[in-house]
DOMARMAR-830916 format. One record per residue (C-alpha): residue in one letter; x, y, z; residue number from 1. Coordinates in pm, whole numbers, plus 50000, padded with zeros to 5 digits. Layout:
# DOMARMAR-830916
   res    east   north      up     n
     a       X       Y       Z   NUM
...
END
This chain:
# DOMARMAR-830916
   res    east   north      up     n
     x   50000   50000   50000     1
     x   50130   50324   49921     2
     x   50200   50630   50163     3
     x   49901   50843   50029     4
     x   49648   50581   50041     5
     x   49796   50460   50420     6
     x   49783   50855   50509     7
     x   49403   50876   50336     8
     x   49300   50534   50584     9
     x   49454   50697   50913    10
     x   49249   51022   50786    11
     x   48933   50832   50745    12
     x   48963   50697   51002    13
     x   49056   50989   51260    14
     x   48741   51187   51078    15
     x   48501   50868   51188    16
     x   48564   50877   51505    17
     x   48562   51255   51540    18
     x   48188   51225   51400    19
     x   48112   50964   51585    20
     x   48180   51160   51900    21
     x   47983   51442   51762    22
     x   47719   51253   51691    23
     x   47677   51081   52019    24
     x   47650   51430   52180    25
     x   47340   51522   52006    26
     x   47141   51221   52100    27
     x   46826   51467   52232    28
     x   46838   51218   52543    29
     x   46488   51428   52714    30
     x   46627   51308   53039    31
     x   46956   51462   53106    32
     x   47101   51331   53388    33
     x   47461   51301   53471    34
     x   47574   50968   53649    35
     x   47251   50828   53776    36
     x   46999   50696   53521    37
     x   46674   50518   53628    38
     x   46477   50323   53383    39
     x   46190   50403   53166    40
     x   45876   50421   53376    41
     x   45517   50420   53296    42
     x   45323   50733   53276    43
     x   44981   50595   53342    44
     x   45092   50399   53644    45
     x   45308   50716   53812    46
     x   44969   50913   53794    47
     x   44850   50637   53993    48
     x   45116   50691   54217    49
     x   45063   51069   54228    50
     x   44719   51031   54370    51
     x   44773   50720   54591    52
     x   45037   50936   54774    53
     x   44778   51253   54774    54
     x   45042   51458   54568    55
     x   44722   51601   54385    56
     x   44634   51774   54744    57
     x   44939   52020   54755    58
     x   45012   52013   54356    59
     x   44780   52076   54045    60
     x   44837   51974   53688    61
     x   44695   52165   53444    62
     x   44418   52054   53242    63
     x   44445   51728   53461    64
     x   44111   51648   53725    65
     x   44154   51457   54068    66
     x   43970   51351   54326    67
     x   43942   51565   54598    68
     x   44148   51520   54913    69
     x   44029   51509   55279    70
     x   44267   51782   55387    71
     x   44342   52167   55294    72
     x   44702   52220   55209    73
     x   44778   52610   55318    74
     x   44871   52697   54924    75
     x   44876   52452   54604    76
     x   45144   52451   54336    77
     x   45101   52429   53993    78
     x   45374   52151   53832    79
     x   45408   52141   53457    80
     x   45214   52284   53187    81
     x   45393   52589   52903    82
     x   45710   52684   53034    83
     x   46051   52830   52923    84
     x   46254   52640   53100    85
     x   46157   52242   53143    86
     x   46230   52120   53502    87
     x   46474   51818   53390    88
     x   46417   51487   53469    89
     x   46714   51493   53752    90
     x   46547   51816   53930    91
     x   46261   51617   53987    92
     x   46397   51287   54122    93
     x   46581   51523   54348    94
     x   46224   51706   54438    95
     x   46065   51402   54548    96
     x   46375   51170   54702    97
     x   46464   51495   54857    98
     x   46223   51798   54931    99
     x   46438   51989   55121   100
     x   46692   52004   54898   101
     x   46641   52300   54730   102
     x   46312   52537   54807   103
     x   46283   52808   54537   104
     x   46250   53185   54652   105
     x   45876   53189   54515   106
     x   45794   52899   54779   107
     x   45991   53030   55047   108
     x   45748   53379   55013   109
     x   45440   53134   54995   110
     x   45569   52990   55293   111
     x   45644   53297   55472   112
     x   45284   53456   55395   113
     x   45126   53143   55566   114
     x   45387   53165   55862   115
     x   45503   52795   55823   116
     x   45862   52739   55873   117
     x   46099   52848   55602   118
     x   46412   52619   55566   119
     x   46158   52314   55568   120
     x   45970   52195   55301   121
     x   45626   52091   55374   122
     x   45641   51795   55111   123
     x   45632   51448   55297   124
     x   45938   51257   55283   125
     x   45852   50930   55106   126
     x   46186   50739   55132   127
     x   46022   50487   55371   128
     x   45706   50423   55169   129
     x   45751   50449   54805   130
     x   45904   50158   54642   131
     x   46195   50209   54397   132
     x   45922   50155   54058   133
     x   45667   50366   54180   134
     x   45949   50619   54250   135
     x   46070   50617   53875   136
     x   45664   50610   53726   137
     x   45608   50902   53900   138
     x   45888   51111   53821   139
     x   45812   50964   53432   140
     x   45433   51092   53468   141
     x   45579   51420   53647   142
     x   45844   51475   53355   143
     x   45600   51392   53087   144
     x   45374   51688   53202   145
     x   45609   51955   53072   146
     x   45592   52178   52741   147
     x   45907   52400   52631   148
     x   45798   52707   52465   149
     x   46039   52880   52227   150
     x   46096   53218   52368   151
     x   46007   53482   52083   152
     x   46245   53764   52071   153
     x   46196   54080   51865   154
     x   46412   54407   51829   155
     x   46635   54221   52146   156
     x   46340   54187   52365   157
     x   46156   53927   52479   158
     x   45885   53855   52455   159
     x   45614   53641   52611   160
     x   45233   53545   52567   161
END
């Protein structure tokens, strides 16, 4: 084999493999999560699990209907729906496994204006109760709920409905 064709090989191949890594970088994985990867879960059955836990009583879906609850949660939150930035897959195993992990400054306000304690989220901790595949069906059903919008700029501002 001559020196040009040995040199075009090595060339070929160094380009594959550079495209290959490319490639595998844009896989549009909707779960990004570094590390730790659960499973695939099943919508219908984490909805289950989101009203056999009563999650429905301190969180609404919208355009989703559940039963109603035998208690009165102080203020409900709205998960999912038309938003800007999607709450990834990884921020909401970390939500439910662990509520006090991060409370957003809009909750800690909603807190405050129903004096309930601050650094402490009122979320149940589940860790004893939920089983490992309820765990991943809900956060599937919870993920599933979310719509990106495209922002819409124009003449550098933004703009929104």
């Amino acid at each position: 084999m001559s020196t040009e064709k040995s040199l075009n090989v090595v060339f070929s191949c160094i380009f594959a493999a550079i495209a290959l890594l490319a490639l595998s970088a844009c896989t549009g994985d909707p779960k990004p999560v570094k590390g730790f990867v659960l499973p695939e879960g099943d919508i219908e059955q984490g909805k289950q699990v989101f009203v056999d836990f009563n999650c429905h009583g301190c969180h609404t879906i919208p355009e989703m209907e559940f039963p109603e609850t035998d208690f009165q949660p102080p203020f409900v939150l709205e998960i999912g729906g038309e938003v800007f930035r999607v709450t990834y897959y990884g921020e909401l195993l970390t939500s439910v496994v662990n509520p006090d992990h991060i409370i957003s400054p809009r909750y800690v306000a909603m807190l405050k204006k129903v004096e309930r304690e601050v650094g402490v989220s009122p979320m149940p901790y589940f860790g004893e109760e939920m089983t490992v595949a309820e765990l991943i069906d809900v956060i599937e059903f919870l993920h599933a709920q979310y719509t990106k919008l495209q922002p819409q700029y124009y003449r550098g501002y933004y703009l929104t409905k």
